[in-house]
C-alpha positions in Angstrom: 168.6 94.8 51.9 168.8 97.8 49.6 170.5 97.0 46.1 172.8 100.0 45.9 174.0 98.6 49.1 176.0 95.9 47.5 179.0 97.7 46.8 179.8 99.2 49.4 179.1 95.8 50.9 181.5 93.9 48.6 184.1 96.9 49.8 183.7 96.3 53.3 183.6 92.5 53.6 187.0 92.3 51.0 189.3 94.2 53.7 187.8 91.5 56.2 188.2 88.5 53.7 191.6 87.0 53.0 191.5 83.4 51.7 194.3 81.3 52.4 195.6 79.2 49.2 195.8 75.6 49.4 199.6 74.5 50.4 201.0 72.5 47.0 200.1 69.2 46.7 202.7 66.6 47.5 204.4 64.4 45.2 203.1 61.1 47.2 199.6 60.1 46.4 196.8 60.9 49.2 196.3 57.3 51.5 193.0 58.1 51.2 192.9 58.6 47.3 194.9 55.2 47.0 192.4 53.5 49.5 189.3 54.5 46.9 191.2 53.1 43.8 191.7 50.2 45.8 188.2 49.6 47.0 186.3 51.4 44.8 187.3 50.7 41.0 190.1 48.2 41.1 187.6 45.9 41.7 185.5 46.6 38.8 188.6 47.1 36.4 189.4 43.1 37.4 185.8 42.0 36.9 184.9 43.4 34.1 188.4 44.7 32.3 191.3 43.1 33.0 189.7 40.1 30.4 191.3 42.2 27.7 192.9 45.0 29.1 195.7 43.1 31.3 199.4 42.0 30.7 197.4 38.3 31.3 194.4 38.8 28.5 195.0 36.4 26.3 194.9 39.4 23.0 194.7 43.1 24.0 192.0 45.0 23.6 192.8 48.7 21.8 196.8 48.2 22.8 195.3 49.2 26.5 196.5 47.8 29.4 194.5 48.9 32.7 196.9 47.0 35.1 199.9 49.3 34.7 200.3 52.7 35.7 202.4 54.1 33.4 200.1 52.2 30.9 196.8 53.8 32.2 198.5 56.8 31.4 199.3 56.6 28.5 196.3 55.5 27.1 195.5 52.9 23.8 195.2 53.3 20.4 191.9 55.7 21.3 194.8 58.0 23.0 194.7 59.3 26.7 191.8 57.7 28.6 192.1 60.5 31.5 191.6 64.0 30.0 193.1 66.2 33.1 192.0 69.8 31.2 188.3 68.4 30.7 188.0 65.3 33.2 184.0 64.8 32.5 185.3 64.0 29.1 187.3 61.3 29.6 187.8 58.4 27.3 186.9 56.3 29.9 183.9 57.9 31.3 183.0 58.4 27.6 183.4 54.4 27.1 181.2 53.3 30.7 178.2 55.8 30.1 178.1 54.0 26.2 178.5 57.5 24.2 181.0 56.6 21.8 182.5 53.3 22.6 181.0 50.9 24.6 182.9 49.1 27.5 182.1 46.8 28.7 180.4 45.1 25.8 178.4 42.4 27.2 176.0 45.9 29.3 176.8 49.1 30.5 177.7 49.1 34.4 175.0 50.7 37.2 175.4 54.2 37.1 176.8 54.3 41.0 179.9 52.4 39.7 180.2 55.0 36.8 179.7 57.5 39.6 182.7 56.3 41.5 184.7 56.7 38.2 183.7 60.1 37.9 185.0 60.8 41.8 188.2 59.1 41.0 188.8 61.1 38.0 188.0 64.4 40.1 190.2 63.2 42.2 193.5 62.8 40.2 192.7 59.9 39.2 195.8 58.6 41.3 196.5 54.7 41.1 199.5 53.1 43.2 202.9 53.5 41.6 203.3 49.6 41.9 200.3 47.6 41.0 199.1 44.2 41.9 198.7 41.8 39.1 195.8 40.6 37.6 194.5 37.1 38.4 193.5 34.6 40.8 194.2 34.8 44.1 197.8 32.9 44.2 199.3 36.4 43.1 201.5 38.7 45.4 202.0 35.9 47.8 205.4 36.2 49.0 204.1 40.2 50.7 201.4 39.0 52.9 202.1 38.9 55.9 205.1 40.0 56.6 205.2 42.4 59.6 208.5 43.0 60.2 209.0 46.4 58.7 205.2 47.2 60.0 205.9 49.1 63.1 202.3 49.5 63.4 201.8 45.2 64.0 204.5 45.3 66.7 203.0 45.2 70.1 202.0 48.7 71.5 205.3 49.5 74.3 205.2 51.2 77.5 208.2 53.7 77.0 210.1 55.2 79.6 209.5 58.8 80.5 212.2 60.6 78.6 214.8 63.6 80.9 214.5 66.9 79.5 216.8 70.0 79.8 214.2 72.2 81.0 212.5 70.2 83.6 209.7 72.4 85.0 208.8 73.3 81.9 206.7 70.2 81.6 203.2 69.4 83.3 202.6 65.8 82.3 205.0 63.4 80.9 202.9 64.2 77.2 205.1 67.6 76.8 208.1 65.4 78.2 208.3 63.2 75.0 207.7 66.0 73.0 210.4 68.5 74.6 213.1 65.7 74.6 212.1 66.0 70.6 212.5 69.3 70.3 216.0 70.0 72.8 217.8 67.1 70.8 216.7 69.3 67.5 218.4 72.3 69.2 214.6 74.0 69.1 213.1 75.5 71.9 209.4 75.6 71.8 207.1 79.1 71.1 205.4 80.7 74.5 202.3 79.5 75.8 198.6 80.8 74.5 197.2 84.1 75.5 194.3 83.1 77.9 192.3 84.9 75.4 193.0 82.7 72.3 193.2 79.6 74.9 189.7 80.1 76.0 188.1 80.1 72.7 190.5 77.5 71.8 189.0 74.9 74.3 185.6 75.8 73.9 185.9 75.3 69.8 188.1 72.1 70.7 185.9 70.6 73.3 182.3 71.1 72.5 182.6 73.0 69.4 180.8 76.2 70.3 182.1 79.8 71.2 182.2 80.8 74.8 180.1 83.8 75.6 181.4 87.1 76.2 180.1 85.9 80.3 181.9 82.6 79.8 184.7 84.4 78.3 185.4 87.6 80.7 185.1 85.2 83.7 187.9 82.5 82.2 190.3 86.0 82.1 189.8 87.3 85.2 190.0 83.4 86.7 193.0 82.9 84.8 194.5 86.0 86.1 194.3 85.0 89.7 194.8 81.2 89.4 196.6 80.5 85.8 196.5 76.4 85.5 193.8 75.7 88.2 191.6 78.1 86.1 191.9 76.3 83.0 191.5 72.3 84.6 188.2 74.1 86.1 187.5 74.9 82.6 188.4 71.6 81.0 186.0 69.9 83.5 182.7 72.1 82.9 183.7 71.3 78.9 184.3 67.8 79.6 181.1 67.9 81.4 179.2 69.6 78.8 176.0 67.8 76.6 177.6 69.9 73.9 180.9 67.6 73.6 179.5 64.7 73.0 178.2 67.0 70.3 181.0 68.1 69.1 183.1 64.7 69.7 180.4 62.5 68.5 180.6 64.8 65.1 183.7 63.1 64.6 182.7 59.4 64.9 179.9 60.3 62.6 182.6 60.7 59.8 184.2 57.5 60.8 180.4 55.8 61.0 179.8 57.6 57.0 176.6 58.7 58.9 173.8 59.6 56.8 170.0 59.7 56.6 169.5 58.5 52.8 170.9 55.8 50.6 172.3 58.1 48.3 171.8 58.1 44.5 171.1 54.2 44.2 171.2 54.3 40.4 167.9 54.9 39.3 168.1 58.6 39.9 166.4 57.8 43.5 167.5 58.9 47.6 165.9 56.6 49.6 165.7 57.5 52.8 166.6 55.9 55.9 164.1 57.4 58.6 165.6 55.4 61.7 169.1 56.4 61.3 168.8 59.1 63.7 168.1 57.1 66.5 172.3 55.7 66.0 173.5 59.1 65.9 172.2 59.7 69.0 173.5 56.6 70.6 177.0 58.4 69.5 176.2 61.4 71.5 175.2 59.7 74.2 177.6 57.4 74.7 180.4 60.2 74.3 178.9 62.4 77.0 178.7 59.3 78.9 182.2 58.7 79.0 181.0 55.2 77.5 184.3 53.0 77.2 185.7 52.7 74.3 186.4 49.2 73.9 182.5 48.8 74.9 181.5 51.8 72.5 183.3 49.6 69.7 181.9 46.4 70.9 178.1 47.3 71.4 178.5 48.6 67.8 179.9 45.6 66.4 177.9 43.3 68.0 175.6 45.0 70.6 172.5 42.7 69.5 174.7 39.4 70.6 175.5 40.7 73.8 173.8 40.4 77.3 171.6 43.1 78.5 170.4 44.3 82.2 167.2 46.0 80.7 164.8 46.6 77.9 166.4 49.6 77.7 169.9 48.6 77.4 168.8 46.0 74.9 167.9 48.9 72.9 171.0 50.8 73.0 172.6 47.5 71.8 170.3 47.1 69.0 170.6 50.3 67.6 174.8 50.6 68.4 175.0 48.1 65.1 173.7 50.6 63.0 177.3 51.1 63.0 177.5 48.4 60.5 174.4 49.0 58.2 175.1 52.9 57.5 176.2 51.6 54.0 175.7 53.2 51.0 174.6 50.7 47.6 173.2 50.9 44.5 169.9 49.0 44.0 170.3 45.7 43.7 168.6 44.7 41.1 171.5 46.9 38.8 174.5 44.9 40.9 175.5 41.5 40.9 177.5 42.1 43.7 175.4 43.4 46.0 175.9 41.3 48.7 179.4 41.4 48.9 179.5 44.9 48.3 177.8 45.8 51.3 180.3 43.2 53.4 183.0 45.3 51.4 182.1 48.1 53.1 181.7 46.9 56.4 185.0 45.4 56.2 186.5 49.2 55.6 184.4 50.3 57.8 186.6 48.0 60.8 189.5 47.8 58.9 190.0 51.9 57.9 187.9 52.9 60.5 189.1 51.1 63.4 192.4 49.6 62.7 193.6 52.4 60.3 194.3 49.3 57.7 192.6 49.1 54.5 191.7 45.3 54.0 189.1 46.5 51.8 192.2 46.6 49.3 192.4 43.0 49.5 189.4 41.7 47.8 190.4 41.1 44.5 194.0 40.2 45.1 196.8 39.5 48.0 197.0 43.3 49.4 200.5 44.8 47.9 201.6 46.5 50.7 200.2 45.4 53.8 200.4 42.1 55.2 196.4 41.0 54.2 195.8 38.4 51.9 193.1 37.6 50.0 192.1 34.3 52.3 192.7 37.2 55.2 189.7 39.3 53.7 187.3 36.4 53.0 188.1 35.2 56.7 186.9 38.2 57.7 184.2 38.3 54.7 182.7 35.3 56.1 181.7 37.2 59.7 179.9 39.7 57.4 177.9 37.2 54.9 176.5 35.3 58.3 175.1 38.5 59.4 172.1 40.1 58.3 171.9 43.9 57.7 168.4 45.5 58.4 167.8 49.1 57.0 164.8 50.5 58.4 162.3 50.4 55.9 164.2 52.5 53.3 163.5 51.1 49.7 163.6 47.4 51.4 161.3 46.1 48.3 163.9 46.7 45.9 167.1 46.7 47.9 166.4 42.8 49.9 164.0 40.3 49.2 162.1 40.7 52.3 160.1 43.1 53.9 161.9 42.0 57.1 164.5 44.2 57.7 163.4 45.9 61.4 164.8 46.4 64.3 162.1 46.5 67.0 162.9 48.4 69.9 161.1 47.3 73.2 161.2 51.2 75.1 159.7 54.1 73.1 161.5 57.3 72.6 159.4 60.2 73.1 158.4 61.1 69.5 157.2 58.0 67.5 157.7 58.6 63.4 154.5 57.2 61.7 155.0 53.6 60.4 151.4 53.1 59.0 153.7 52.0 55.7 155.0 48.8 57.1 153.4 45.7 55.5 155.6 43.0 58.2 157.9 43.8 61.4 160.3 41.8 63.2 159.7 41.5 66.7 161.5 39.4 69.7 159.0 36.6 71.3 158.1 37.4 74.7 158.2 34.0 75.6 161.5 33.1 73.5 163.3 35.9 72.8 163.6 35.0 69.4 162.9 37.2 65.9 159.7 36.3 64.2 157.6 38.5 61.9 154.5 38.9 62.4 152.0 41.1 59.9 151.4 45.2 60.4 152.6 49.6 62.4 148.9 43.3 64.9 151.5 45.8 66.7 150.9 49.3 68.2 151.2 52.3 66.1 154.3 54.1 66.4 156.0 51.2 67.4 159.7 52.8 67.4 162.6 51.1 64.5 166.3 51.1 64.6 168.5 50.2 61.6 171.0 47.5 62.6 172.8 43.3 62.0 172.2 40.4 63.6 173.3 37.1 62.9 172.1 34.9 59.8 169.7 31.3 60.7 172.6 29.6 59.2 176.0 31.6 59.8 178.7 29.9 57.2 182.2 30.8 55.8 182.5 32.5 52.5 183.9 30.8 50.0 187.5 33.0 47.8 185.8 35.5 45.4 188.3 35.4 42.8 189.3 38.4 41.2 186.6 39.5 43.8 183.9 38.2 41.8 180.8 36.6 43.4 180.3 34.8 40.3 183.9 33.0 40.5 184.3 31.2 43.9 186.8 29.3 45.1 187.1 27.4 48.5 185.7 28.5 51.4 188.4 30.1 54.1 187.2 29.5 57.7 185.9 32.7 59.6 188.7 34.8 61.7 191.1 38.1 61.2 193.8 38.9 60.3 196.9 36.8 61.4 199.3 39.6 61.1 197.7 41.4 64.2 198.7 39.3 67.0 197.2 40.3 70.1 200.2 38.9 72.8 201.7 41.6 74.7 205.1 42.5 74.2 206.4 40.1 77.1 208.4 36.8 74.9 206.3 33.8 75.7 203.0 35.1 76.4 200.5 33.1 74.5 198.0 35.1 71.7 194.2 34.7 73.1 192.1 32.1 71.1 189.8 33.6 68.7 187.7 30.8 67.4 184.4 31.1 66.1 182.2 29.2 67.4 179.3 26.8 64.5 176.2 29.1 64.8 177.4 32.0 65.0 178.6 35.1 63.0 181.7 35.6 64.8 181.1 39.9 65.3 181.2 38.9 68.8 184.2 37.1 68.2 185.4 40.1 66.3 184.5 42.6 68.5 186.5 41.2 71.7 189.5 40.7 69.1 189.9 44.4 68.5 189.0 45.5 72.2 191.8 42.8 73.7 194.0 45.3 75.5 196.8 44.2 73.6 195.6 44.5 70.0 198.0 46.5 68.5 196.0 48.9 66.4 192.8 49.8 67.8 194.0 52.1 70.5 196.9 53.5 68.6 194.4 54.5 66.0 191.9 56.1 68.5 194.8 57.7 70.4 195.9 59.6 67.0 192.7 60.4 66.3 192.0 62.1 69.5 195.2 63.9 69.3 194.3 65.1 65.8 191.2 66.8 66.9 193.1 68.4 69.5 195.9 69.7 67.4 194.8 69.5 63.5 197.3 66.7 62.6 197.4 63.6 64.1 201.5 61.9 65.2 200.5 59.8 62.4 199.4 62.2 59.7 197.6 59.3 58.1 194.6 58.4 60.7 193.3 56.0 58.2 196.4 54.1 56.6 198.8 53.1 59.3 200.1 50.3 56.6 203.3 50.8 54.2 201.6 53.4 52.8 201.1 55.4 55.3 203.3 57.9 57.2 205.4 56.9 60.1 204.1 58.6 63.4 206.2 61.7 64.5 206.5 60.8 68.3 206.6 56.8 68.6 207.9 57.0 72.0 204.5 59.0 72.6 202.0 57.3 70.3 202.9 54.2 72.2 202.6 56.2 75.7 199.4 57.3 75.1 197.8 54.3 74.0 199.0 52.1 76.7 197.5 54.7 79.2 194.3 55.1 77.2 193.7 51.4 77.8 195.4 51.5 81.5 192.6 54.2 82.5 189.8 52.2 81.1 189.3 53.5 77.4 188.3 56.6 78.7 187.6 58.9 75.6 187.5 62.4 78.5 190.2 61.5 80.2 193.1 61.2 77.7 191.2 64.3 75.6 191.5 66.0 79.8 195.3 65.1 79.6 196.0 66.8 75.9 194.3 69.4 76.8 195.9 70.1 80.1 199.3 69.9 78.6 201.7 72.5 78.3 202.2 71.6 74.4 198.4 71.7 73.6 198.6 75.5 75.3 201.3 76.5 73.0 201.0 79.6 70.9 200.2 79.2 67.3 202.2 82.8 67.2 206.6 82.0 66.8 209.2 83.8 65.4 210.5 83.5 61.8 213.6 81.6 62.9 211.0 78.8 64.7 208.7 78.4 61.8 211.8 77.9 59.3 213.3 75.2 61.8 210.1 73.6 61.8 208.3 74.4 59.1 205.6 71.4 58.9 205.0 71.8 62.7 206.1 68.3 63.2 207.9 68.8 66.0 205.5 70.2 67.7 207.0 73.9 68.5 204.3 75.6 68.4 200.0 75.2 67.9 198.8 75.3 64.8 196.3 77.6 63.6 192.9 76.0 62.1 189.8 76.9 59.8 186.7 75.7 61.4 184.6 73.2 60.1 181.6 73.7 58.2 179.7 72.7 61.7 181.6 74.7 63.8 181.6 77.7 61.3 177.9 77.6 61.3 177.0 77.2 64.6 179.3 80.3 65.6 177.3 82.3 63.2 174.2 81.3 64.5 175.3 81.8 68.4 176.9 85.8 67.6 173.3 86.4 65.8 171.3 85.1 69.1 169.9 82.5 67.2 171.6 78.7 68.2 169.0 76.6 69.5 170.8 74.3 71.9 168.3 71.7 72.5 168.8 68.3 71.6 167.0 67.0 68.4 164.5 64.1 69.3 164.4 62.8 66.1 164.5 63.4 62.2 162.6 65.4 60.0 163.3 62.5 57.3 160.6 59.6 56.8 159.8 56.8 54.6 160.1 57.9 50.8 162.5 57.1 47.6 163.2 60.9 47.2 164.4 62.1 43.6 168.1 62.8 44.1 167.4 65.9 42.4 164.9 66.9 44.6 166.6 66.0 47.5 166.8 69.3 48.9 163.5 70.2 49.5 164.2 68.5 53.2 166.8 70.8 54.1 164.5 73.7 56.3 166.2 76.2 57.6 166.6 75.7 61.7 168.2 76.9 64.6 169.3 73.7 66.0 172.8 73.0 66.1 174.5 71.3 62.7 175.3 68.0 64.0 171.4 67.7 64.4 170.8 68.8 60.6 169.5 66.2 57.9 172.7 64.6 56.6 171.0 63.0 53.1 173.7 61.6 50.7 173.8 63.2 47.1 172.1 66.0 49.2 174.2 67.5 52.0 172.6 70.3 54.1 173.2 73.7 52.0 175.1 75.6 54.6 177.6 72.7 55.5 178.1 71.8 51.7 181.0 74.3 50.5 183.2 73.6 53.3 184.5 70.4 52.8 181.9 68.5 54.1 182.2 64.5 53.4 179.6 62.6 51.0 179.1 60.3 53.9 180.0 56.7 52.1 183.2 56.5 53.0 185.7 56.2 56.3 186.7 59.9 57.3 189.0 59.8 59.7 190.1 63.7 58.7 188.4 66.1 57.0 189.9 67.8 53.3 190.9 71.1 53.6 190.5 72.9 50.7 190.0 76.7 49.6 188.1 77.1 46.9 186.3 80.3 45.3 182.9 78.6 46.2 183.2 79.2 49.6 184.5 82.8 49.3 180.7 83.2 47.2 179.1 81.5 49.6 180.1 83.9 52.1 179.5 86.7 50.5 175.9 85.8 49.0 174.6 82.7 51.1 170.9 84.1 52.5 172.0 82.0 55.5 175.3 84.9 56.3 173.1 87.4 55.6 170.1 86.4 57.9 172.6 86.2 60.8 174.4 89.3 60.2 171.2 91.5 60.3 170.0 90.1 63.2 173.1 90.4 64.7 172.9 93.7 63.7 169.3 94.0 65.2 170.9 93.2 68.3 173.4 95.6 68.0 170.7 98.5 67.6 168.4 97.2 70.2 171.4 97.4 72.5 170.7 99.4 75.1 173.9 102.2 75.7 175.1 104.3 78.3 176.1 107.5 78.4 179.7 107.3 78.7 181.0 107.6 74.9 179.0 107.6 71.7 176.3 105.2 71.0 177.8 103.9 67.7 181.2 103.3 69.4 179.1 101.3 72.0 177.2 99.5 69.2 180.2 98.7 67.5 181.9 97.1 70.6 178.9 95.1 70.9 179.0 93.9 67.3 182.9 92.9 67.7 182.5 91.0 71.2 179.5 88.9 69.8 181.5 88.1 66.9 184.9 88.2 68.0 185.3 87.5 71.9 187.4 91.2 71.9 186.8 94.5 72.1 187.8 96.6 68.9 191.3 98.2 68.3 190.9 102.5 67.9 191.8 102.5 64.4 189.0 99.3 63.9 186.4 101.5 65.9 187.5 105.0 63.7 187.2 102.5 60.2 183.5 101.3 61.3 182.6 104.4 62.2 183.3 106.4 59.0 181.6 103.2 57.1 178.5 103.4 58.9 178.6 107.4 58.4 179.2 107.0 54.9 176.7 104.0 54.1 173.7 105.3 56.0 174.7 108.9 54.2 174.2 107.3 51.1 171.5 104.7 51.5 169.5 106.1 54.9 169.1 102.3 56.0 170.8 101.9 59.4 170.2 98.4 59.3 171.7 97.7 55.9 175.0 99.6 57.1 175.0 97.6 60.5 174.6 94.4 59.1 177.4 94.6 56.6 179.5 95.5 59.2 178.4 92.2 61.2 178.9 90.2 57.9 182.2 91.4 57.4 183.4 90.4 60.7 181.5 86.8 60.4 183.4 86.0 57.5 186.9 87.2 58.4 190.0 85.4 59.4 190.0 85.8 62.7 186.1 84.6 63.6 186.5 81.6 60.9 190.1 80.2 62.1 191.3 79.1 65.6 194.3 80.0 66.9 
């Protein structure tokens, strides 16, 4: 593009570009930022700090306590140990990478752990206004379990379907529980959706992708003539759609923390983990399948322990546990706590990711708020420690002691990565069916490999960490969950279902049919809100993560409690509730409503109205790439990402520009995929239940300057020129309705078509390059409001 172009580049794309500040943060501490203090450096404050930094130390190191909050404040005699102006220079990050002081004395801590310091820090360093004490595990006793002011313990209800005022303005008994909100309010709800704004609203919602000006004129004209028949039709051929287990299985990814590498392990090192592909596929699959959930949750828990029909099912089994080894760890030669840092996060993983409780929180002390204890978490521990996690081949020297950590699968896929690196495999007998290794790729070359668990030789309970220490045990607690979620139906008398674990075995099995019993009162709550929050932006419970006493209380119980009893009643079905929402008259709301609407209910939490959304940093790229002509919608067969212990700096060298859709892009840790990055993309080792939302003048650069904008804008433009035109009108007003429906699903207003026109007149005057005049205009419009939210 020609240089002098920019300016008038920059001119054009600022009238399309408004960013939308960030709403002000609330005074309450993000669930999510108290789950990481929790899980991620509460435990090494009480390992290696609390000694001499606690109320308990027996003589106080520096006058700093670490076990208060208004103490960790406040700082020691060193002053402040947060620095909010200059975070990186923190007294505290200052004291764990040794610069100054040196904490802790006896050696400085693996540079992952400092790593999570530095996150915490960035991210406001929040800590819970009431802290657990410090100590051994007979602390905080007199809060576990106690579920009577948990409403999210109590058995899920089946709630009558509430009257309404305006009875036939409701199509399913969803806007009924939502209208009976809203009349006893004294609110009446906005008007429905333009079909317009509907259509693209369904397609972005439901498989993530734009419709096409085809797709798009037909839904209008269909609409037109049969209104609600016209959209179920639509819903189904969505529902129906490869592309929605796409766009759905995107989301379980984030649940999953999906990703192709390690991450930094410590040593300045990514390794890779080459098989990982083969899971994210099983997520795709299995959503377009309409798999169950309850057997989606199972076969990832414990798909290797159950039965199979076929070698082929087997496989899917196999590689549904990768669920459980998508961890992210430091090498272990730099942790201790290795071990139980990888069951740590596999117990957030089901507890955050599953049950929206953090249990996680509970490994170094009885859980404050919620009702886990500390002999809850190593019950649950124990399931973990008798399993065995196998990574694919990624690092295995250094990360586990032997070379024995493969899946085999007995089917191929249809592209085989090379293995001619593998020394010994793990492979089932023939005769047996029973893992043996046996030496190397004595097996056929290619011989496919899936991440996954299976259970220990010698399954046993873990014995109390205390202070969540592996080097300070205590008794050993038997293997089981968590008493506090009682799995009787609401009915007085019936009796809870017998969980036992069985000698010689894990209990994930166990595990898995205790959070699929239909009346667990969690699992389908959780998956219900999460559903509903893809749908609508918030979930009824705004926290889809914490639905302890920390989190927030959900909006519509009535409905929460409605909609998970009928997701279970119509067999888990993931499409059929997401049919339902969609089908709804409240989900076809207009985001548009009057001043007097908004002010009534300003945090949308009644429901008045649809709220308006930025797309994701998938979404957002894939819509560029489908207005320039360029989305490749085939499925990925595999992974450009194979064996090697990649330099985290160097990370990025996998990252090749492609045309498939994002969800198929190499997800490394430390290295996210270039495009994706700015837009609040996750970092993959943690449960993400919701996405961050932030605006930040990075992604306004990115816009303006990414190479992968431009390169769609000019060969959008390059579409627009080759367009063939007719001669009714002029050939630039023609060309310019081209470049707005491809971007924009609408034809240009007069005064849009007038203000292109003049730029194009004035930037070719000046420059002679067509191209460079057409393609700003393209850019401009990729980048605006209107093509990057949803209404």
């Amino acid at each position: 593009m020609h240089p002098a172009s920019r300016p008038l580049i920059v001119a054009a794309i600022a009238l399309a570009v408004s960013l939308h500040s960030r709403s002000a943060l609330s005074d309450s501490p993000n669930p999510r930022d108290v789950a990481f203090f929790e899980t991620r450096i509460r435990p090494v404050l009480v390992q290696h700090c609390y000694e001499c930094h606690s109320q308990n130390a027996k003589e106080l190191g520096g006058s700093l306590l670490l076990d208060d909050v208004a103490a960790m404040k406040d700082g020691g005699q060193s002053g402040p140990m947060i620095d909010q102006d200059d975070p990186n220079q923190s007294l505290i990050l200052q004291a764990l990478r040794y610069e100054d002081i040196e904490m802790p004395p006896e050696a400085p801590l693996p540079e992952a752990v400092i790593a999570d310091f530095e996150k915490w820090i960035q991210r406001g360093a929040v800590v819970p206004q009431t802290s657990p004490k410090s100590g051994d595990e007979t602390d905080n006793k007199s809060d576990a379990n106690d579920t009577e002011t948990l409403w999210s313990l109590k058995p899920v209800t089946h709630p009558a379907i509430p009257e309404v005022q305006q009875a036939d303005w409701p199509r399913d008994p969803i806007d009924r529980f939502v209208l009976a909100q809203l009349e006893s309010a004294g609110i009446t709800p906005t008007s429905d959706a333009e079909p317009a704004k509907l259509a693209r609203r369904l397609h972005i919602d439901l498989i993530g992708l734009e419709p096409s000006v085809q797709q798009y004129d037909e839904f209008i004209r269909d609409y037109q003539r049969d209104g609600d028949a016209a959209t179920a039709r639509l819903v189904d051929r969505l529902l129906a759609s490869p592309r929605f287990g796409e766009r759905w299985g995107r989301h379980w990814l984030d649940v999953a923390r999906y990703g192709e590498s390690n991450g930094n392990d410590g040593l300045g090192r990514n390794p890779t983990f080459p098989h990982a592909w083969r899971y994210r596929n099983y997520v795709i699959d299995s959503i377009n399948d309409d798999t169950p959930y309850d057997q989606f949750l199972r076969e990832q828990i414990a798909g290797d322990l159950m039965p199979s029909d076929s070698p082929d099912q087997r496989d899917r089994q196999l590689i549904a546990t990768g669920f459980l080894a998508m961890t992210a760890k430091p090498a272990k030669a730099m942790n201790d706590d290795f071990d139980m840092d990888i069951v740590a996060d596999q117990i957030d993983v089901v507890g955050s990711g599953v049950m929206g409780l953090s249990v996680a929180c509970a490994r170094c002390h009885d859980h404050k708020f919620d009702p886990v204890s500390m002999k809850d978490y190593y019950a649950l521990a124990g399931v973990f420690t008798s399993t065995e996690s196998m990574w694919g081949v990624a690092g295995h020297e250094k990360l586990t002691a032997p070379p024995t950590d493969l899946h085999v699968l007995t089917a191929a896929p249809k592209v085989l990565p090379p293995e001619d690196f593998v020394e010994t495999v793990i492979v089932l007998d023939s005769a047996t069916g029973i893992p043996k290794a046996i030496p190397k790729s004595k097996w056929a070359p290619g011989t496919p490999l899936a991440m996954g668990v299976r259970d220990r030789k010698e399954p046993a309970d873990c014995k109390l960490n205390i202070q969540g220490s592996s080097k300070k045990l205590g008794e050993p607690v038997p293997r089981g969950f968590l008493p506090a979620c009682k799995v009787c139906s609401e009915d007085e008398g019936d009796a809870e279902p017998d969980f036992v674990v069985p000698p010689g075995q894990s209990g994930r099995l166990q595990l898995a049919q205790w959070l699929t019993h239909p009346q667990h009162p969690l699992t389908a709550r959780v998956m219900v809100n999460r559903i509903w929050m893809h749908l609508f932006g918030n979930g009824l419970v705004r926290t889809p993560n914490d639905f302890g006493v920390y989190g927030q209380r959900p909006s519509h119980p009535e409905l929460l409690d409605h909609l998970s009893s009928r997701f279970v009643r119509d067999g888990w079905s993931i499409k059929r509730l997401v049919r339902a929402i969609a089908l709804s008259r409240i989900y076809q709301l207009s985001s548009s409503a009057s001043d007097d609407l908004i002010q009534a209910d300003e945090e949308n939490f009644l429901l008045s109205r649809h709220s308006r959304r930025r797309l994701d940093a998938e979404t957002l790229r894939d819509s560029m790439l489908q207005a320039s002509g360029q989305l490749h919608l085939i499925a990925s067969p595999g992974s450009i990402v194979q064996h090697r212990d990649i330099l985290v700096n160097l990370a990025g060298n996998l990252h090749q520009p492609t045309p498939q859709r994002s969800v198929y892009l190499c997800y490394l840790r430390s290295s996210p995929p270039p495009s994706l990055a700015p837009f609040d993309l996750p970092d993959f080792t943690e449960v993400v239940a919701q996405r961050d939302d932030s605006t930040v003048p990075g992604q306004a650069l990115y816009l303006l300057n990414s190479s992968v904008v431009v390169e769609n804008a000019t060969r959008l433009a390059e579409r627009a020129l080759a367009e063939q035109v007719s001669s009714a009108g002029s050939s630039v007003e023609q060309r310019i309705r081209f470049v707005f429906r491809q971007a924009l699903r609408r034809e240009p207003s007069t005064s849009e078509t007038d203000d292109a026109t003049q730029f194009l007149r004035d930037m070719i005057d000046q420059l002679g390059d067509p191209l460079a005049a057409w393609s700003s205009v393209a850019q401009g419009l990729m980048i605006s409001n209107e093509f990057r939210y949803v209404d």
